[in-house]
C-alpha positions as CSV (number, residue, x, y, z in Angstrom):
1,X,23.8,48.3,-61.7
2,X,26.5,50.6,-61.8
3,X,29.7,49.7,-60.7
4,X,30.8,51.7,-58.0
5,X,34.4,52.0,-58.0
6,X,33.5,53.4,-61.9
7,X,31.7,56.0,-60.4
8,X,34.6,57.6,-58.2
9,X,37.2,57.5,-61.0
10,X,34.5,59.3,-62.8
11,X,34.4,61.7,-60.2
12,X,37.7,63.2,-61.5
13,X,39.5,63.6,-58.2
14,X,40.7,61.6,-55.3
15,X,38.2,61.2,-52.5
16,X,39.0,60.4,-48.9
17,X,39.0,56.7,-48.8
18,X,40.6,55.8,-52.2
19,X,43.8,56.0,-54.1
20,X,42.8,56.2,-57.3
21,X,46.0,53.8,-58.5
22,X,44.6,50.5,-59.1
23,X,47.4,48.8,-57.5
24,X,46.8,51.0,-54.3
25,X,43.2,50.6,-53.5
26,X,42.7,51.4,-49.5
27,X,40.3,49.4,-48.1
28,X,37.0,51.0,-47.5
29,X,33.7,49.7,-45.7
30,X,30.9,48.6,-47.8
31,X,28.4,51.2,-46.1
32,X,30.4,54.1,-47.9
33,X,27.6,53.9,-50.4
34,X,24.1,54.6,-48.8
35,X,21.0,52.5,-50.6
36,X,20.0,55.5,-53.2
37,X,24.1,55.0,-54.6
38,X,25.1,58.4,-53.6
39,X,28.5,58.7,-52.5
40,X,29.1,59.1,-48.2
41,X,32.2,60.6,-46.7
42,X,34.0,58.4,-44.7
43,X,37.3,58.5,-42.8
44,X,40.2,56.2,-43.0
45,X,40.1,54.1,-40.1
46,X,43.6,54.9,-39.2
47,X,43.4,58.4,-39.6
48,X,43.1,60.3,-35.9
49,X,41.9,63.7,-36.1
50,X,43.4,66.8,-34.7
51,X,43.0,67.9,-31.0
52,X,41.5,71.4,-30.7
53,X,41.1,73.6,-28.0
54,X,38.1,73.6,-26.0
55,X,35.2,76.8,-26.8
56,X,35.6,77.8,-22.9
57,X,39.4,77.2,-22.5
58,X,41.1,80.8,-22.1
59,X,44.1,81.9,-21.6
60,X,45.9,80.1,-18.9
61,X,49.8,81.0,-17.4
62,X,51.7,79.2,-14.7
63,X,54.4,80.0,-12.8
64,X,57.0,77.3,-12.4
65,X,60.1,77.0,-10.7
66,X,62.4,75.2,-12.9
67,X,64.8,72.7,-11.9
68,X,68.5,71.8,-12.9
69,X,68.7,69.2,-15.2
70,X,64.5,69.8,-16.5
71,X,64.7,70.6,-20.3
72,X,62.1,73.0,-21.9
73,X,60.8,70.7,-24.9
74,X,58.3,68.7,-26.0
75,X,60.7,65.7,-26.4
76,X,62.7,64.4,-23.8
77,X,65.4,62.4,-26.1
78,X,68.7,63.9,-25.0
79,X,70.7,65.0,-28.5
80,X,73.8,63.7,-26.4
81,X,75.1,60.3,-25.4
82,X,76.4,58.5,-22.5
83,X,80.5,57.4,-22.4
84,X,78.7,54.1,-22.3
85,X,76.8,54.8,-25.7
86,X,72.7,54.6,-23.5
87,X,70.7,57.5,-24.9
88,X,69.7,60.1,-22.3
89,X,66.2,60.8,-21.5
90,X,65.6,63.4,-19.6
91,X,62.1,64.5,-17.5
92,X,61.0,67.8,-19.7
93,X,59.4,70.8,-18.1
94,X,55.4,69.6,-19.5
95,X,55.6,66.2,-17.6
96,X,56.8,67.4,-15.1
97,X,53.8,69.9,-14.4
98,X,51.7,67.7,-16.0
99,X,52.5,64.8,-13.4
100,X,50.8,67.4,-11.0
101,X,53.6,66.8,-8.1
102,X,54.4,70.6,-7.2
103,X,50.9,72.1,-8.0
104,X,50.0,74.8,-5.3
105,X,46.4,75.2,-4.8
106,X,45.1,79.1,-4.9
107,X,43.0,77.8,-1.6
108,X,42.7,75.4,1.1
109,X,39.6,74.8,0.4
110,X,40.9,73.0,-3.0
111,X,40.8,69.5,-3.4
112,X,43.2,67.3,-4.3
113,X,44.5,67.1,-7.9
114,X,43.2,64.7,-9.6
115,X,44.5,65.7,-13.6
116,X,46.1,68.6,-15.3
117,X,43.3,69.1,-17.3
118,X,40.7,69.6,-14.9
119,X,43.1,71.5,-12.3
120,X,43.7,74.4,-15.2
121,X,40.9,73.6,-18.2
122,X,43.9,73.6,-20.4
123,X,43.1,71.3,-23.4
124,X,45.4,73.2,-26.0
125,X,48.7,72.8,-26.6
126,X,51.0,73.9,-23.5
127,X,54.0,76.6,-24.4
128,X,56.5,77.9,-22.3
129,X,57.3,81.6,-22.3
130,X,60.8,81.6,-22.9
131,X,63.0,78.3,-22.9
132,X,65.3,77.5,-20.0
133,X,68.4,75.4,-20.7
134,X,68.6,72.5,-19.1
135,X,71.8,73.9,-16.3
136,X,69.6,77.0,-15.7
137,X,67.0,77.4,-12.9
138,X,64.3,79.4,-12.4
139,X,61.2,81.2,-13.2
140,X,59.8,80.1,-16.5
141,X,55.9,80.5,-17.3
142,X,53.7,78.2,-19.5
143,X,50.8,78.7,-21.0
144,X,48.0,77.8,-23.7
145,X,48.0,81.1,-25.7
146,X,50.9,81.1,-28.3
147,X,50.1,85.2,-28.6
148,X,51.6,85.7,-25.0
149,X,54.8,84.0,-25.6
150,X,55.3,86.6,-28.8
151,X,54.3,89.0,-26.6
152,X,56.7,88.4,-24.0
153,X,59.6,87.1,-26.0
154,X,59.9,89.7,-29.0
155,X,60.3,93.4,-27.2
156,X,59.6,94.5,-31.0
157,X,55.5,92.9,-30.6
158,X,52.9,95.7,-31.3
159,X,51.2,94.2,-28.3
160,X,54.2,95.2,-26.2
161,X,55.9,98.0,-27.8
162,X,54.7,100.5,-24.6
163,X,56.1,97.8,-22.2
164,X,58.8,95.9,-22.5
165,X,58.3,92.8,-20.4
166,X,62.1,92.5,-18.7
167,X,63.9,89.5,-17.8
168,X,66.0,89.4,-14.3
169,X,68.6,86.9,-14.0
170,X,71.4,86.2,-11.1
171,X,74.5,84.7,-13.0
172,X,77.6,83.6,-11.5
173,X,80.3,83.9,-13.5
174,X,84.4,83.5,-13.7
175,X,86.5,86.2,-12.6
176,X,86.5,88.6,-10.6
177,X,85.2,91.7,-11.6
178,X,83.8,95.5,-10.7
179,X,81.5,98.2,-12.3
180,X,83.9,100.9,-10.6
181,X,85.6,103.2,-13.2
182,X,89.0,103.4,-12.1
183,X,89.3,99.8,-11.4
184,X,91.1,97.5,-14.5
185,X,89.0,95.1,-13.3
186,X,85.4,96.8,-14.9
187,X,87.1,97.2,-18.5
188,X,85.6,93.9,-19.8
189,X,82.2,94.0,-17.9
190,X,81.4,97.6,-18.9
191,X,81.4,96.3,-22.4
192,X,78.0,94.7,-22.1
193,X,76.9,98.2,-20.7
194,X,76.8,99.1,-24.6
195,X,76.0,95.9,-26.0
196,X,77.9,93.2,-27.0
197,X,78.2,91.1,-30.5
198,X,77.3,87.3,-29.5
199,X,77.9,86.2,-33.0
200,X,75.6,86.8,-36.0
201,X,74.1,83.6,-35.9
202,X,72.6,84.1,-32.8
203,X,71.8,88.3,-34.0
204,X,75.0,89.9,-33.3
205,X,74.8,92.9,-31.1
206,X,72.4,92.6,-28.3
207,X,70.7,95.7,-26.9
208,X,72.5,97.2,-23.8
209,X,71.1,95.8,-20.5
210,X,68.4,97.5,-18.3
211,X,69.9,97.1,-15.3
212,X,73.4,95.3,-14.1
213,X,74.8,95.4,-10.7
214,X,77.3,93.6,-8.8
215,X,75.8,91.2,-6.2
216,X,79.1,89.8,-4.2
217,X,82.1,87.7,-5.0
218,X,82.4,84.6,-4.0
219,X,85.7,83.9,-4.2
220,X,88.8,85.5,-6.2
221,X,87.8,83.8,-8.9
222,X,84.1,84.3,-9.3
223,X,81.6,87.5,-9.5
224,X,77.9,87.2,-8.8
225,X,76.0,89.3,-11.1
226,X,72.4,90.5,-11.4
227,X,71.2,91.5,-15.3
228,X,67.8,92.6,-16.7
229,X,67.4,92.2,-20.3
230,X,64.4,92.4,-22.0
231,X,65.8,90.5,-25.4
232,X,64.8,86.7,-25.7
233,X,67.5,84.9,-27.4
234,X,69.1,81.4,-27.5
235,X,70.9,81.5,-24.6
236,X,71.6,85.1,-24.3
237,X,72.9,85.5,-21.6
238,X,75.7,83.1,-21.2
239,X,76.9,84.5,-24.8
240,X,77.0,87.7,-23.5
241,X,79.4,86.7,-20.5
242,X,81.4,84.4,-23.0
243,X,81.2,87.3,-25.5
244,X,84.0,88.8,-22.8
245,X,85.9,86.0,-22.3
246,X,83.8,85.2,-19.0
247,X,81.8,81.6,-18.9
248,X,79.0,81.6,-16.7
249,X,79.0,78.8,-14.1
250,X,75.0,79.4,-12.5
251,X,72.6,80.8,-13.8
252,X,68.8,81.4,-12.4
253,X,65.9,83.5,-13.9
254,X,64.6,85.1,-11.0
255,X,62.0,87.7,-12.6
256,X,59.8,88.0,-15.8
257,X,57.8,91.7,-16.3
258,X,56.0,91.8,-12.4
259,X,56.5,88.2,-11.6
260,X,59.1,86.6,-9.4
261,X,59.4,83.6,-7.4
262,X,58.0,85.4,-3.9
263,X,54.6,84.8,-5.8
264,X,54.7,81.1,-5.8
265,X,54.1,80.3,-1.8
266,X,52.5,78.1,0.0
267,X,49.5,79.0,2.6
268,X,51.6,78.5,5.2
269,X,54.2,81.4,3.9
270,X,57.1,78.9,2.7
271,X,58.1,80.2,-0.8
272,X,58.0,76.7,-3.7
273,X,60.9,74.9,-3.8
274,X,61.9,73.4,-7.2
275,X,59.7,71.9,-9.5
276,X,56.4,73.8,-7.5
277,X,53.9,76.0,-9.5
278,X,50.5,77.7,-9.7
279,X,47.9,79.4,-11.4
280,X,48.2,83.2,-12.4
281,X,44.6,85.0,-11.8
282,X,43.9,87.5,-14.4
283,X,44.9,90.7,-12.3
284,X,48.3,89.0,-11.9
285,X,48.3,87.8,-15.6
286,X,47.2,92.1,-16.6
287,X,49.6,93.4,-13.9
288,X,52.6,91.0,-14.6
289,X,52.7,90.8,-18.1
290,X,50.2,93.5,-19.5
291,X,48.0,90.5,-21.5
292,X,44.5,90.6,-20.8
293,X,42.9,87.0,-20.6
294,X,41.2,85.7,-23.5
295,X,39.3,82.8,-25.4
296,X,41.7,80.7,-27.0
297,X,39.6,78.8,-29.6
298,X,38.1,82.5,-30.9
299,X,42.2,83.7,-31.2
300,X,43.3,81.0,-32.6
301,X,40.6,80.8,-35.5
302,X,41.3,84.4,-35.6
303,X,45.4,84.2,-36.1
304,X,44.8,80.9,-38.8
305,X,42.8,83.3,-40.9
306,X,45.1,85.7,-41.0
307,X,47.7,83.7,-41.6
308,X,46.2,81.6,-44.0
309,X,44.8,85.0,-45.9
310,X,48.7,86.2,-46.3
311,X,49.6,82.8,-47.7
312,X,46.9,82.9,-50.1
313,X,48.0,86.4,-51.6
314,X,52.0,85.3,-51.0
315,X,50.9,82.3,-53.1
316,X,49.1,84.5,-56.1
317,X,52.1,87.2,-56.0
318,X,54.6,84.0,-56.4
319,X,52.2,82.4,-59.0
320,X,51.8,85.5,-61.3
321,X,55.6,86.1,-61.1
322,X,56.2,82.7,-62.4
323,X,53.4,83.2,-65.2
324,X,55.5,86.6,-66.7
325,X,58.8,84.8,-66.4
326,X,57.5,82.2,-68.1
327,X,59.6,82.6,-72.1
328,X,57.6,82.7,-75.1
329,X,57.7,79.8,-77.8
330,X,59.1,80.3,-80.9
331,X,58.2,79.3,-84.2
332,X,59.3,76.8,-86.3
């Protein structure tokens, strides 16, 4: 009989199942060979495969009024501590939609929610179009199609070159300024008219606002301020404000492309508080954003290809480079 451990080192190459280093065998069941000897794939029993999206699942957005103190990541370990030295944790924007608690039904015919999943046949990964810092409130959308958030969040996207989806954000910051000309007051908040340099870590100039207007003033001390930007960078606009010696003190995201808060409403007419959000329907997805729904698992095999086709030829290009650096041997 032949032995079969022989026969997979004489396969030449690890198989799933075995480390070929004899003092790292895994354990593997005995039924990994069938009764004619022939070698069976079998998985590790620890090994848990991938999630993927569902064939039917398409693209999915909701509109979500973000809280104060709700942070937009997948992990809600706080990188800050406590005077006492506890860790931080922190409810993040997914659990809290995902608990279901503000979900607004699109009728009242709807039943009650019973799981995320089956209220919006999401079964990807969720994403959220633009993050929020934690101190900022707001819109903020989410959704299972990773080519939206490009879409939205880069203005330089081919998908949205002919519209740029703009941002609309009420900010209240220190001072007291104007817009009008002869006032000494306007000098430093006409700067971000132009542009302003936030620092090249964070891509030095920004591209000059759409729209910027004063709302009121508070106080003496304080200017509310309405801006439209259509850039999507970390934190943007609070370095623009600091980028004129001018912190930001609130700040709330009131509009993204054709969406605003006024959509998210209850059947009654009371506009979501905090925390509330529902479905987009396609004409509202098309309108708002100018993205046409689509299947997710068909995209996303689509995008892997292409990204795994331009990794292959990066890989050959880097290869071949190596080969004709590689310096010739001389005689001895």
């Amino acid at each position: 009989m032949i032995n079969k451990t022989a026969i997979v080192c004489l396969l030449g190459f690890a198989v799933e199942g075995f480390v070929l280093n004899p003092a790292r065998v895994l354990p593997v069941s005995k039924s990994i060979f069938n009764k004619s000897s022939l070698w069976v794939p079998q998985q590790h029993p620890h090994r848990i495969k991938a999630s993927t999206s569902d064939e039917n699942e398409k693209t999915v957005v909701i509109l979500y009024h973000k809280p104060k103190g709700v942070i937009t990541s997948h992990s809600n370990q706080d990188s800050f501590k406590a005077s006492t030295s506890d860790e931080h944790v922190r409810q993040t924007v997914y659990q809290d939609v995902m608990s279901v608690k503000g979900y607004i039904p699109t009728s009242n015919l709807d039943k009650a929610p019973t799981s995320f999943q089956k209220v919006t046949g999401i079964h990807s990964k969720l994403h959220a179009v633009g993050r929020l810092d934690a101190e900022t409130t707001g819109l903020l959308l989410l959704t299972n199609d990773g080519g939206l958030v490009h879409h939205v969040t880069n203005p330089t996207a081919s998908s949205s070159t002919d519209q740029k989806i703009i941002k609309v954000y009420d900010a209240l910051i220190m001072g007291h300024h104007t817009l009008e000309i002869n006032d000494d007051s306007s000098e430093k908040l006409r700067q971000i008219l132009g542009g302003v340099d936030i620092g090249k870590k964070y891509g030095g100039m920004t591209l000059p606002p759409h729209a910027l207007q004063i709302l009121e003033h508070p106080s003496s001390k304080s200017t509310l301020v309405r801006i439209a930007i259509s850039e999507g960078r970390n934190r943007q606009v609070r370095r623009m404000f600091h980028a004129i010696n001018s912190g930001v003190m609130q700040l709330h995201r009131r509009k993204v492309g054709n969406l605003d808060l006024d959509m998210l409403k209850h059947h009654n007419g009371d506009v979501g508080e905090e925390g509330s959000w529902r479905l987009l329907t396609k004409k509202e997805i098309l309108h708002g954003l100018g993205w046409k729904v689509r299947p997710i698992a068909q995209a996303g095999r689509k995008e892997q290809l292409s990204h795994n086709q331009g990794k292959f030829f990066s890989d050959r290009k880097t290869s071949a480079s190596k080969r004709r650096r590689r310096p010739l041997k001389t005689r001895r």
